[in-house]
N, CA and C atoms as a LAMMPS dump frame, in Angstrom:
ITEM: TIMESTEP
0
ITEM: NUMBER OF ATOMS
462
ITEM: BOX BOUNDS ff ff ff
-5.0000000000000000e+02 5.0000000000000000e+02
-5.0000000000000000e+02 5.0000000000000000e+02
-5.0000000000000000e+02 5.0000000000000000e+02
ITEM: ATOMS id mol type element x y z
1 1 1 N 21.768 -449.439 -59.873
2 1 2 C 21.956 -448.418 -60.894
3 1 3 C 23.115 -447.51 -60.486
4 2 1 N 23.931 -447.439 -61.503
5 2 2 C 25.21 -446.599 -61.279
6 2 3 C 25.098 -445.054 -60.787
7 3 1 N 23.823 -444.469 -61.672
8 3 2 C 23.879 -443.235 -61.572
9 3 3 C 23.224 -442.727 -59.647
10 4 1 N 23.042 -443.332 -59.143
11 4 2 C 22.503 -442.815 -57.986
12 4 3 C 24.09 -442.113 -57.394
13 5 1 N 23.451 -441.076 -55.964
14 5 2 C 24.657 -439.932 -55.904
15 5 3 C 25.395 -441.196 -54.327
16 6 1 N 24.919 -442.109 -53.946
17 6 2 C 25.801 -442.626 -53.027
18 6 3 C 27.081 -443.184 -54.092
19 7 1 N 26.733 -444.102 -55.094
20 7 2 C 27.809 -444.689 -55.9
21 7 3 C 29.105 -443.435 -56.138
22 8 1 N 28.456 -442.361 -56.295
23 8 2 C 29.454 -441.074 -57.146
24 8 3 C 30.187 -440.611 -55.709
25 9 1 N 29.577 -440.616 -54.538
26 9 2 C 30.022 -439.837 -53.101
27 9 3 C 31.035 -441.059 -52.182
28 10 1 N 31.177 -442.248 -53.312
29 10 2 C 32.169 -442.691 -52.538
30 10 3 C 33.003 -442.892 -53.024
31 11 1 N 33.094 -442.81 -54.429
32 11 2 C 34.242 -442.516 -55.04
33 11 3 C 34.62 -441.424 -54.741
34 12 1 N 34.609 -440.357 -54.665
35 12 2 C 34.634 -438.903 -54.215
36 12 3 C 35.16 -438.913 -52.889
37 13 1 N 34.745 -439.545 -51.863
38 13 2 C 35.062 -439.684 -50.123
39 13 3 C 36.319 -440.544 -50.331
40 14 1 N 36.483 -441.56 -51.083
41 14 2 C 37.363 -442.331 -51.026
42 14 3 C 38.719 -441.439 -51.668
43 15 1 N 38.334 -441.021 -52.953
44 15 2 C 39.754 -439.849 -53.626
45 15 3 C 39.855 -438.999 -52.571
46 16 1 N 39.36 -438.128 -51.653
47 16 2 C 39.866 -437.324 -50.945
48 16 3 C 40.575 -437.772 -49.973
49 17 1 N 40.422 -439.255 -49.216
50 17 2 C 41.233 -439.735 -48.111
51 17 3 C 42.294 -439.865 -48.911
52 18 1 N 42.445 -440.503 -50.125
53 18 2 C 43.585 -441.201 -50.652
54 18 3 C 44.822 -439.649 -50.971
55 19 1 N 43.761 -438.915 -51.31
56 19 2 C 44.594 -437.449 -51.812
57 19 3 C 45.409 -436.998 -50.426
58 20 1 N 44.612 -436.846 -49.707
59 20 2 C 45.193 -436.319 -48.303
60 20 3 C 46.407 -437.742 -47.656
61 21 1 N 45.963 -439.327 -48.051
62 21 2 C 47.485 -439.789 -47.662
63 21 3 C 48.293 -439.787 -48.826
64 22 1 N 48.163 -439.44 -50.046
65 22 2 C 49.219 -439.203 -51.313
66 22 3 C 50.33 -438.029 -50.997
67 23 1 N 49.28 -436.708 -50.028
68 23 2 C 50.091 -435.267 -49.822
69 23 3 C 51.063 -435.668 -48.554
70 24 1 N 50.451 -436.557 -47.779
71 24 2 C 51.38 -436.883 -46.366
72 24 3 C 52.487 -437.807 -46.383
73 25 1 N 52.476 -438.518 -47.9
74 25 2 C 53.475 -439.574 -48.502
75 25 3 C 53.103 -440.617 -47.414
76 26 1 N 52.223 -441.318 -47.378
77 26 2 C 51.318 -442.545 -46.34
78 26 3 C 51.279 -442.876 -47.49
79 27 1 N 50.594 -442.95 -48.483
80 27 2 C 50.1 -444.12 -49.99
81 27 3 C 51.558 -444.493 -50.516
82 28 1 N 51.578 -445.83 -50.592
83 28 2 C 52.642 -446.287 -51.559
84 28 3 C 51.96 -447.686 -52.68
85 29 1 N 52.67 -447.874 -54.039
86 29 2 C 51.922 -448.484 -54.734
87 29 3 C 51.626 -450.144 -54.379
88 30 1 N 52.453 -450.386 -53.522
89 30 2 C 51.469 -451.266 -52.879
90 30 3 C 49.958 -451.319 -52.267
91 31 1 N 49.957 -450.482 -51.417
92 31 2 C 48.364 -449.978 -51.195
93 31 3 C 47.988 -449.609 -52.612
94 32 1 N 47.866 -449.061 -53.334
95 32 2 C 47.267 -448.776 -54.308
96 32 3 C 46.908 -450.127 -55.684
97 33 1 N 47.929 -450.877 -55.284
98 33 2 C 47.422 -452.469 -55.955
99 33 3 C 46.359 -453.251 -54.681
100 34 1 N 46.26 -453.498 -53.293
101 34 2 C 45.682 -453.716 -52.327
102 34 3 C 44.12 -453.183 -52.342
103 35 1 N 44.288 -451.789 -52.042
104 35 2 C 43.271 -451.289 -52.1
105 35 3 C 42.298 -450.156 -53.546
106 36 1 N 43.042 -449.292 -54.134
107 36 2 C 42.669 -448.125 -55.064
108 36 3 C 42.589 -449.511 -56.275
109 37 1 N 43.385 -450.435 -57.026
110 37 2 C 42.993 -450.681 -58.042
111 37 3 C 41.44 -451.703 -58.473
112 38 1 N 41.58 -452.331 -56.972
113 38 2 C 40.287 -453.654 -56.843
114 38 3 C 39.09 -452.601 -56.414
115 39 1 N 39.099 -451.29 -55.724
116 39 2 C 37.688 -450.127 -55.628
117 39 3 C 37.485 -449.639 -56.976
118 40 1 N 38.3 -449.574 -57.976
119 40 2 C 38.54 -448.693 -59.395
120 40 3 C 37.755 -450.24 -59.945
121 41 1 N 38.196 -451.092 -59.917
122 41 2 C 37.667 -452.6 -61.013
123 41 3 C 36.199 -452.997 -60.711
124 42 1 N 35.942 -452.923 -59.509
125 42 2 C 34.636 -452.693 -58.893
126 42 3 C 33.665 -451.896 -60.036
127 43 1 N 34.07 -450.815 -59.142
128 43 2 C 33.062 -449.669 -59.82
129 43 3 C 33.515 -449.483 -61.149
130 44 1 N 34.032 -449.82 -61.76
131 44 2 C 34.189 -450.006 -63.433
132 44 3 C 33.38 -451.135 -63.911
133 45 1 N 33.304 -452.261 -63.68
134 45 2 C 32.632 -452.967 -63.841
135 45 3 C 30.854 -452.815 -63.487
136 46 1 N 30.708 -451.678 -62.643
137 46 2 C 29.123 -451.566 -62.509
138 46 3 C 29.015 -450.243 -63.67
139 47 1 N 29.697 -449.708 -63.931
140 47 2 C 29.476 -448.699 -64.678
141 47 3 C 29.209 -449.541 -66.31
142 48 1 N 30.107 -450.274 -66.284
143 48 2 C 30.258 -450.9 -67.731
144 48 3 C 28.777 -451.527 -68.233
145 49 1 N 28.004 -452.133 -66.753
146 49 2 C 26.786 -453.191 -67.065
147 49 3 C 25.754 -451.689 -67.679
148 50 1 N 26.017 -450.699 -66.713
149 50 2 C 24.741 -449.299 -66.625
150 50 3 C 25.534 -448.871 -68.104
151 51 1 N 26.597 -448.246 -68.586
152 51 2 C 26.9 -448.128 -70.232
153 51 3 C 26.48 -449.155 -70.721
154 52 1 N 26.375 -450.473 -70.87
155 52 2 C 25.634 -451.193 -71.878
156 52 3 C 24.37 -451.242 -72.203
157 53 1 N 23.885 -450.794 -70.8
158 53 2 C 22.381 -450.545 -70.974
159 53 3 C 21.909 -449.421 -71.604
160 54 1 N 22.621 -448.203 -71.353
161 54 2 C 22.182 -447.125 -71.707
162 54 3 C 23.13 -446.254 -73.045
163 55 1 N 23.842 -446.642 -72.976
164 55 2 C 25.301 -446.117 -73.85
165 55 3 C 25.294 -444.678 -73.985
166 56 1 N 25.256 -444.228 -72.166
167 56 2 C 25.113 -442.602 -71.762
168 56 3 C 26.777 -442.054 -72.074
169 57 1 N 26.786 -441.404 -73.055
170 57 2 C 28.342 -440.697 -73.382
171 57 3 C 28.917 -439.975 -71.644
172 58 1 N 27.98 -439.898 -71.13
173 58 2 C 28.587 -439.367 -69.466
174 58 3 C 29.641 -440.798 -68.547
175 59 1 N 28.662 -441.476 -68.653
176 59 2 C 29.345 -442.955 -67.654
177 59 3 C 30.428 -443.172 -68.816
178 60 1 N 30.669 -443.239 -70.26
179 60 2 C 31.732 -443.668 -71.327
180 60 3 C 33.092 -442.573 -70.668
181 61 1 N 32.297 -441.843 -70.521
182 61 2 C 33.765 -440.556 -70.102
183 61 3 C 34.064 -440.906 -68.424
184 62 1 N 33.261 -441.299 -67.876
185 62 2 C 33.951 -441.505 -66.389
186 62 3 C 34.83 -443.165 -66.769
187 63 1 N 34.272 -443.974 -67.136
188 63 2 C 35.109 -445.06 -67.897
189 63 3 C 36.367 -444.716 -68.116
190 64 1 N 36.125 -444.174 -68.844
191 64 2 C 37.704 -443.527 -69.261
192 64 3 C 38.42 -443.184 -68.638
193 65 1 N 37.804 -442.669 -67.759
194 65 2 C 38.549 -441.983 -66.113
195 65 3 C 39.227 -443.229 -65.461
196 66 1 N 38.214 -444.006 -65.13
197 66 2 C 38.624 -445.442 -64.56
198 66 3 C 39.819 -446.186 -65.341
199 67 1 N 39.718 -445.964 -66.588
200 67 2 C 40.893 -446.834 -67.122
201 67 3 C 41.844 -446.437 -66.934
202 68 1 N 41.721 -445.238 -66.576
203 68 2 C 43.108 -444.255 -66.941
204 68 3 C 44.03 -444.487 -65.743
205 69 1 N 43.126 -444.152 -64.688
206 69 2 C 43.665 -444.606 -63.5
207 69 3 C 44.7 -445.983 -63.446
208 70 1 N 43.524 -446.89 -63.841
209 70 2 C 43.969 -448.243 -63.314
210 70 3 C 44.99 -448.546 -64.233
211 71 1 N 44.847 -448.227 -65.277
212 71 2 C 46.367 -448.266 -66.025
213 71 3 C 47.707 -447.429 -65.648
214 72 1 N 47.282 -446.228 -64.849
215 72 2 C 48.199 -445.671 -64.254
216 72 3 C 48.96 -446.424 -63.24
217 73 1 N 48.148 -446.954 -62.369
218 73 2 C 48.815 -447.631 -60.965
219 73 3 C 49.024 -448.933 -61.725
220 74 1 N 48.89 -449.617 -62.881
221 74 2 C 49.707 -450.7 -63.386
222 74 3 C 50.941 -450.313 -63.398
223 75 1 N 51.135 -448.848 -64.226
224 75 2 C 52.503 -448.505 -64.616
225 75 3 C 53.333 -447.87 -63.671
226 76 1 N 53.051 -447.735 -62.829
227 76 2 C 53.495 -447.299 -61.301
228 76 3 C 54.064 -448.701 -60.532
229 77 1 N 53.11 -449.552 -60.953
230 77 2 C 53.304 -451.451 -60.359
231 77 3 C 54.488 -451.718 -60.959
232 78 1 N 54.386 -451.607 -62.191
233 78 2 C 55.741 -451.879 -63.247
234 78 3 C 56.863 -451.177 -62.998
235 79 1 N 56.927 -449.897 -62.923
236 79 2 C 58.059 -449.418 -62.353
237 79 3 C 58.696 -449.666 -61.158
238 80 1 N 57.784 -449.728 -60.063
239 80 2 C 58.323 -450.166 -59.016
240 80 3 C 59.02 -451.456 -59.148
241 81 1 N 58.694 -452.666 -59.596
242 81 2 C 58.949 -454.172 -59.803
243 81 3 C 59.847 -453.392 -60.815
244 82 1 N 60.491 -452.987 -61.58
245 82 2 C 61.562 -452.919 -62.352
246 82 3 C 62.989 -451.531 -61.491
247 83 1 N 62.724 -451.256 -60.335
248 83 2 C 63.49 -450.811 -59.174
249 83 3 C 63.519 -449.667 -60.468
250 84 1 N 62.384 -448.781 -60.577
251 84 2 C 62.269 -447.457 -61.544
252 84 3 C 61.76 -446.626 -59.747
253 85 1 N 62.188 -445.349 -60.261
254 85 2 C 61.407 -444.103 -59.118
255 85 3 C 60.089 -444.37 -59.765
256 86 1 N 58.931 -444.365 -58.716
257 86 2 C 57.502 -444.461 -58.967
258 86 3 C 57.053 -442.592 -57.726
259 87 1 N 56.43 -441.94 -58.512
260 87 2 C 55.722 -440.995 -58.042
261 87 3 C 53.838 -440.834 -57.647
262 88 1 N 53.723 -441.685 -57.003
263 88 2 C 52.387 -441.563 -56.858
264 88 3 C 51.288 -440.474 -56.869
265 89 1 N 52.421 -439.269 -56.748
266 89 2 C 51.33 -437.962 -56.852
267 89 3 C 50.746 -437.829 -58.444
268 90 1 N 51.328 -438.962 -59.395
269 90 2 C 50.879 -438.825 -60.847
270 90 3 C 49.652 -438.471 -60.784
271 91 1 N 48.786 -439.655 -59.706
272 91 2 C 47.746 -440.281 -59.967
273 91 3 C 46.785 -439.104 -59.408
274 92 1 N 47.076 -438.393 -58.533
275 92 2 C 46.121 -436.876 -57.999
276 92 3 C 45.383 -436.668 -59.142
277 93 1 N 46.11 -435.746 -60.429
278 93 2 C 45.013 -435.589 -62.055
279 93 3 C 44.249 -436.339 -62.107
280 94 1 N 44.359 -437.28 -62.38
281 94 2 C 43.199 -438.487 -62.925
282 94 3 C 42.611 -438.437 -62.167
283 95 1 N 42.354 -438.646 -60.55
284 95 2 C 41.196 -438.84 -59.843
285 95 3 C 39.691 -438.188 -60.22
286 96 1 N 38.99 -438.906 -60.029
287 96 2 C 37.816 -438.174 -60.368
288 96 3 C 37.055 -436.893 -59.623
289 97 1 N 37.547 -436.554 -58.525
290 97 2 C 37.191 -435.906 -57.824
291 97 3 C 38.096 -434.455 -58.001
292 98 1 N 39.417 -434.962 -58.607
293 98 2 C 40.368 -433.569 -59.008
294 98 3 C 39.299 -432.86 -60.369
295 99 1 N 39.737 -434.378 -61.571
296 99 2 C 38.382 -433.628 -62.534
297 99 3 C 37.61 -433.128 -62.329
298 100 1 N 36.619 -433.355 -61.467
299 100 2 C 35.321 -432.786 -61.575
300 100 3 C 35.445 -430.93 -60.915
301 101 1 N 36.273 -430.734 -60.326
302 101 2 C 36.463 -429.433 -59.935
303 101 3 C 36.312 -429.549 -58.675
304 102 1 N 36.824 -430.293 -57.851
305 102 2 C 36.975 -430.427 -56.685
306 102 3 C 35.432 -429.828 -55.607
307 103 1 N 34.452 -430.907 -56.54
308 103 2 C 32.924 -430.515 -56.093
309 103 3 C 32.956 -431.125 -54.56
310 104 1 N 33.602 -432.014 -54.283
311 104 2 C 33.325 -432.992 -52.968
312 104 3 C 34.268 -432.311 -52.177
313 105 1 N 34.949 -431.255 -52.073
314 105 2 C 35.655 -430.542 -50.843
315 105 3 C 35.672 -430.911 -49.774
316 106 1 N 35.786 -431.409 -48.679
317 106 2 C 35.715 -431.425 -47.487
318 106 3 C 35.141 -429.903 -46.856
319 107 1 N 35.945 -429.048 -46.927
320 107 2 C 35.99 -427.386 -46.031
321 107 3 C 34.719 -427.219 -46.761
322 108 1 N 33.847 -426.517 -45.915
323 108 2 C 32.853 -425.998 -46.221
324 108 3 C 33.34 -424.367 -45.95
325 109 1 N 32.399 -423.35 -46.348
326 109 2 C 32.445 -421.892 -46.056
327 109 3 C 32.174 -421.836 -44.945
328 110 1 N 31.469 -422.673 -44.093
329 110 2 C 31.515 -422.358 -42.636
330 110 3 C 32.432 -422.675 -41.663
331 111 1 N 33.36 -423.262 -42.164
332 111 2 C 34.68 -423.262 -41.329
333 111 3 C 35.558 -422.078 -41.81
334 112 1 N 35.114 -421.367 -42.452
335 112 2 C 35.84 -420.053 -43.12
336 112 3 C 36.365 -418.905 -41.656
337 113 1 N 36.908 -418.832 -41.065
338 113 2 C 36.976 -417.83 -39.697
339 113 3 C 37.052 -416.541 -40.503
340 114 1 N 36.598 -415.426 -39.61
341 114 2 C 36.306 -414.439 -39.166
342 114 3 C 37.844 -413.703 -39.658
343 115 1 N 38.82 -414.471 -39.548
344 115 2 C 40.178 -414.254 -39.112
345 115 3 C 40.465 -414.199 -40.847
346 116 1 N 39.872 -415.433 -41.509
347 116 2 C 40.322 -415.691 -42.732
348 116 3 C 39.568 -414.437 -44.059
349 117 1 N 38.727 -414.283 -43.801
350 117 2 C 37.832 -413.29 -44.303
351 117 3 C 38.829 -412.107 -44.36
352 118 1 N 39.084 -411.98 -43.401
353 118 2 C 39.975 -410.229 -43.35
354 118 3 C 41.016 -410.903 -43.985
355 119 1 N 42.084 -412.191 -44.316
356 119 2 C 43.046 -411.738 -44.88
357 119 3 C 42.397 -412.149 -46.227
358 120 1 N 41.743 -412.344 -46.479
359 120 2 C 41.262 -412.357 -48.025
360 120 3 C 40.835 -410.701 -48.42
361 121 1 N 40.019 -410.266 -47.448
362 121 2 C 39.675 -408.568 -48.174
363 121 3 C 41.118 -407.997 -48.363
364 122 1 N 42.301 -408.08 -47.204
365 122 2 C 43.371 -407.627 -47.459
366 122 3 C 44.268 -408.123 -48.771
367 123 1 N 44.018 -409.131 -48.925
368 123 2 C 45.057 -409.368 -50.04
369 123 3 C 43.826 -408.639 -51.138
370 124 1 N 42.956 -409.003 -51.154
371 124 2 C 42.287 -408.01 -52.539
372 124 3 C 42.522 -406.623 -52.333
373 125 1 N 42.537 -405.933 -51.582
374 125 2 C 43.283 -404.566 -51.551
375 125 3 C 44.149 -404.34 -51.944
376 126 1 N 45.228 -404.91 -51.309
377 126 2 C 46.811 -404.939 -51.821
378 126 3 C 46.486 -405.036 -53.014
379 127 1 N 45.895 -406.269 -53.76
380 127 2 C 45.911 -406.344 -55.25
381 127 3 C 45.928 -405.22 -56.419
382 128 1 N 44.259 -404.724 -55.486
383 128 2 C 44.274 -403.623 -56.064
384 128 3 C 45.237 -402.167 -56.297
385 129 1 N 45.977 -401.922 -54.987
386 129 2 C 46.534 -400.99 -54.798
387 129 3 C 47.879 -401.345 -55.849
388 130 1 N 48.52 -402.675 -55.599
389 130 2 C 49.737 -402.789 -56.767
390 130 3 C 49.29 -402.759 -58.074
391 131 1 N 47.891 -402.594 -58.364
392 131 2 C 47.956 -402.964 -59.706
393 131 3 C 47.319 -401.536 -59.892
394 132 1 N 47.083 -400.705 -59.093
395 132 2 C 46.663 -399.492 -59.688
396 132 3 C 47.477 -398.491 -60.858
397 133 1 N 46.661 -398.169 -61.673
398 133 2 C 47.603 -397.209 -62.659
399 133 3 C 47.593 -395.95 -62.389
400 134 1 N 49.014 -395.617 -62.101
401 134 2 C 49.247 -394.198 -61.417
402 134 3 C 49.443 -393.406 -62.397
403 135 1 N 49.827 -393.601 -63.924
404 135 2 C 50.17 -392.69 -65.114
405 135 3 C 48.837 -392.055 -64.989
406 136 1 N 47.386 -392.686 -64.968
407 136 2 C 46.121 -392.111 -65.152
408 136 3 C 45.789 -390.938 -64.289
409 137 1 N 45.943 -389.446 -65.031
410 137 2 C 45.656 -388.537 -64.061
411 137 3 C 44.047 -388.583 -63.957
412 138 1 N 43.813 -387.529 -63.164
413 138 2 C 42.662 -386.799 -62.808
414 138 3 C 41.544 -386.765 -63.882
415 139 1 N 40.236 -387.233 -63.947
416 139 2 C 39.302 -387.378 -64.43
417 139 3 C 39.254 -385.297 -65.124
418 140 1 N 39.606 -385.724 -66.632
419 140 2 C 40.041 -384.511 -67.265
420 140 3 C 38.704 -383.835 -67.6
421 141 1 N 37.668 -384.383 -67.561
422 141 2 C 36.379 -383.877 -68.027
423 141 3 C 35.619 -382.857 -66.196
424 142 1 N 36.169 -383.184 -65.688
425 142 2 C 36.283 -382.682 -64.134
426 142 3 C 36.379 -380.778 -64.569
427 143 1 N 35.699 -380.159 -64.445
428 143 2 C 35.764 -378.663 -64.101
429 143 3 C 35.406 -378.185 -63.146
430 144 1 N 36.258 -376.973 -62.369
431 144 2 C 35.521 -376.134 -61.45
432 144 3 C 34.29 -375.171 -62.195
433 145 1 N 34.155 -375.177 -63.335
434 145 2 C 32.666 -374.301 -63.35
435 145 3 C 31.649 -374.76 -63.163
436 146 1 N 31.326 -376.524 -63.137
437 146 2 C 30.715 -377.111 -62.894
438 146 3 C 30.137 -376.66 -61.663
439 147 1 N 31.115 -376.979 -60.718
440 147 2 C 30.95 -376.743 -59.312
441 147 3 C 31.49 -375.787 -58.841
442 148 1 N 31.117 -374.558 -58.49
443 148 2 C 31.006 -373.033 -58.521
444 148 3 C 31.421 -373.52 -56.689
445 149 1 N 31.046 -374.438 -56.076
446 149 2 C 30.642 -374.057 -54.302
447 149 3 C 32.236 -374.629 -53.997
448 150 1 N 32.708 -375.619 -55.161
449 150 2 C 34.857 -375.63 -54.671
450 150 3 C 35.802 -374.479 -55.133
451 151 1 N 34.854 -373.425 -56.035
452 151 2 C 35.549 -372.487 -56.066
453 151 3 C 35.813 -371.805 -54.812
454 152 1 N 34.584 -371.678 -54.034
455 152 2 C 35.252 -370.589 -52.884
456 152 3 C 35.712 -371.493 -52.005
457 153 1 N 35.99 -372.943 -51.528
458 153 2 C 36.889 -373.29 -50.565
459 153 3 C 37.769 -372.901 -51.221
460 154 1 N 38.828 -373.182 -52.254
461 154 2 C 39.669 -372.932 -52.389
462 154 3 C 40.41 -372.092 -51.924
């Protein structure tokens, strides 16, 4: 059965290695006819038997995903064999693991340092501070009769 979460976590494990050798320029569309299009025909083909059975509009839309792909790295095949520039970072979007919102991350929050935390509060400060509006005076509803006890510091 398609829907179990090992089938979905290796497509997912597999897009993130491939993403990380796409960013290091290691993937070329040879590997990607070798290896990415025969893992994509695979698991398209088990998805297709579980959509016939069920005709779940969810697996029809990851389908789609799959085609998209594998028609991508055709036309990547084609260009290359016609001595065209081929860009393999096309194929990053389509992955299923970019779609989905990048649920399969590698980094967890616990590799987050101590170090990284502070420059995140800092840049939200800064944020705040450049984006503060300085035209806005003094809270005008503010009176000293209110408060009789800042009259005498004054």
């Amino acid at each position: 059965m398609a829907l179990n979460n090992d089938f979905y976590s290796e497509i997912f494990t597999n897009e993130q290695k491939w993403i990380e050798l796409i960013n290091s320029k290691l993937l070329n569309i040879i590997y990607c006819n070798l290896a990415l299009k025969p893992f994509y025909l695979e698991k398209k083909s088990v998805l297709e038997q579980e959509y016939n059975l069920t005709n779940n509009k969810i697996i029809g839309q990851i389908l789609s995903v799959l085609d998209n792909i594998i028609n991508k790295i055709d036309s990547l095949d084609e260009a290359y064999k016609n001595n065209q520039n081929t860009n393999i970072k096309e194929l990053i979007p389509l992955f299923l693991a970019t779609q989905m919102n990048n649920i399969y991350q590698k980094q967890d929050n616990n590799t987050i340092t101590v170090s990284d935390r502070l420059q995140i509060k800092k840049q939200v400060l800064e944020n705040e501070v450049m984006n503060y509006d300085r035209t806005i005076l003094d809270n005008e509803d503010y009176v000293y009769d209110d408060f009789p006890e800042e009259i005498k510091t004054k």
